[in-house]
C-alpha positions as a printed Julia matrix, in Angstrom:
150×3 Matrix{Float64}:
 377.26  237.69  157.79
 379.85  235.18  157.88
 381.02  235.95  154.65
 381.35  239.68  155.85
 383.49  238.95  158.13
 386.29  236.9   156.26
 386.15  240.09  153.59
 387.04  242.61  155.9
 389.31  239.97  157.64
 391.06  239.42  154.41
 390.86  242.65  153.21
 392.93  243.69  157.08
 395.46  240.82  156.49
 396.24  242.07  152.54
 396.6   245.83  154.19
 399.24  244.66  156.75
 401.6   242.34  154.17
 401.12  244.76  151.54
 403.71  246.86  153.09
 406.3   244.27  153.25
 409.62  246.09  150.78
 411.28  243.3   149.23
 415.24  243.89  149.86
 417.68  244.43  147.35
 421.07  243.38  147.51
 423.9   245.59  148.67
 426.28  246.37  146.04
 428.95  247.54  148.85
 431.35  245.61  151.14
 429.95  246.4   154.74
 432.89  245.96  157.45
 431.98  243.29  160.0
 432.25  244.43  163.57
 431.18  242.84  166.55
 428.53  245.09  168.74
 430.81  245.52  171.2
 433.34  246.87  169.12
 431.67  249.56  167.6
 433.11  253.06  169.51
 432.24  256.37  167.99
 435.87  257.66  168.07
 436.87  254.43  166.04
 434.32  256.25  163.4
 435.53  259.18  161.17
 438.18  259.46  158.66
 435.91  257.59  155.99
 434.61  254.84  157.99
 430.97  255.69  158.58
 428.03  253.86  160.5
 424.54  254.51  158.77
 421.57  253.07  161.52
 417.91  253.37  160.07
 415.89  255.22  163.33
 412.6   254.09  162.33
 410.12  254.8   165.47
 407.6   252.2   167.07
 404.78  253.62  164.86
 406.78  252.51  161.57
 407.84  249.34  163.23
 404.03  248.33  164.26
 403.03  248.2   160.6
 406.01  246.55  158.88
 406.74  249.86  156.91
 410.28  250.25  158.72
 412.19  249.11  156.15
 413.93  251.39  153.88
 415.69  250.34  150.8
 419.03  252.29  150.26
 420.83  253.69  147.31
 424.34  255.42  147.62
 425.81  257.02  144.74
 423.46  254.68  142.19
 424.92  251.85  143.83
 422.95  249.58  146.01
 423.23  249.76  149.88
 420.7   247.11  151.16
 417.74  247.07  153.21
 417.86  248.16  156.66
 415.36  246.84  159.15
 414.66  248.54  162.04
 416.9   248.94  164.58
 419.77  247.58  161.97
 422.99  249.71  161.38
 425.75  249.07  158.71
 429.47  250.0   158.52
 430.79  251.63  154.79
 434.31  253.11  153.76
 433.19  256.28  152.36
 435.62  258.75  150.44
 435.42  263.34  151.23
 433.31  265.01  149.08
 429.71  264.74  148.32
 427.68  261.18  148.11
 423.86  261.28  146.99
 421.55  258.94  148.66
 418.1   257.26  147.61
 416.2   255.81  150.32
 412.38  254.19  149.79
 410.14  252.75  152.07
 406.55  251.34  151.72
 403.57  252.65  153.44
 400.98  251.72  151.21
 402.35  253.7   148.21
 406.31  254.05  148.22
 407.87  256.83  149.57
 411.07  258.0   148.15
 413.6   260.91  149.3
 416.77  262.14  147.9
 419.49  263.61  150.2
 422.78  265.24  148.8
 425.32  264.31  151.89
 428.83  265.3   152.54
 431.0   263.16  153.74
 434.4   264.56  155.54
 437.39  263.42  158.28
 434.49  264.19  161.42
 431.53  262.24  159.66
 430.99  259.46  161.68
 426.7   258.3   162.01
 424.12  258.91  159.19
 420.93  257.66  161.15
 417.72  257.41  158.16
 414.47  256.7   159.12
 410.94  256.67  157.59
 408.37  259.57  158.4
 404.46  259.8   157.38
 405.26  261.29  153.99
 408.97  260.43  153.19
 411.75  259.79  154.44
 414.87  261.93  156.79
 418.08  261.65  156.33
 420.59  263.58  159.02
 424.07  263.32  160.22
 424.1   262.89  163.76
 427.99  261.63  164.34
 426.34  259.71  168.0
 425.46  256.75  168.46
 421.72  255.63  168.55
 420.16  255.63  172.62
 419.74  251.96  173.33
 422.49  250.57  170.68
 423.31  247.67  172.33
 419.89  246.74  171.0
 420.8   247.28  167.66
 421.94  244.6   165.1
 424.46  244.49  162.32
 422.68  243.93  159.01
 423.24  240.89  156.91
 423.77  240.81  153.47
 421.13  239.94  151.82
């Protein structure tokens, strides 16, 4: 019986680090703010903040994380509740985002960027992944964290 019971116990423990993403390393210069310098009318004009929204049932499991591509360039990984700060040019960028949830879950989103973009919020759902441009701030931001190059 004992021998049961470390199975399934080991068996639990391998199902909760096996969705750990292992982060890649930004290929982009992020521009360091403070938290209480980020304004959304200091946003725009090419300087856009990208926040991944992942919801408590993503953040429970570890499968939060979402590993960002912009243009086949490397973004980073973005925790939950982390945001980053990119100079992005007009016209049309094409983003790859993947997060793991037992299998990995990858989305593709054709975005385009002009003078009133201003917050691309990403976040994990059951089967993929959504990508939207809200141009407003997250609720609760002050609880958000600027990612660190990693």
């Amino acid at each position: 019986m004992k021998r049961i019971n470390n199975t399934i116990a080991l068996l639990a423990f391998l199902l909760l680090v096996s969705c750990g993403l292992k982060p890649i390393t930004s290929e982009y210069t992020y521009i360091k703010t403070d938290l209480q310098n980020v304004k959304l009318d200091e946003l725009g004009n090419g300087i856009i903040l990208i926040y991944n929204g992942a919801n408590i049932f993503h953040k429970i499991d570890n499968t939060a994380r979402l590993n960002i591509w912009l243009n086949d360039q490397a973004l980073g990984q973005l925790k939950p509740s982390e945001y980053v700060i990119i100079n992005l040019k007009s016209g049309d960028h094409h983003f790859k985002v993947l997060h793991k949830d037992v299998v990995n879950m990858r989305s593709e989103h054709d975005v385009e960027i002009d003078a009133t973009t201003k917050v691309i919020k990403i976040k994990p759902n059951i089967t993929s992944n959504k990508l939207e441009v809200t141009n407003e701030l997250p609720e609760n931001f002050e609880k958000f964290k600027y990612a660190e190059t990693r």
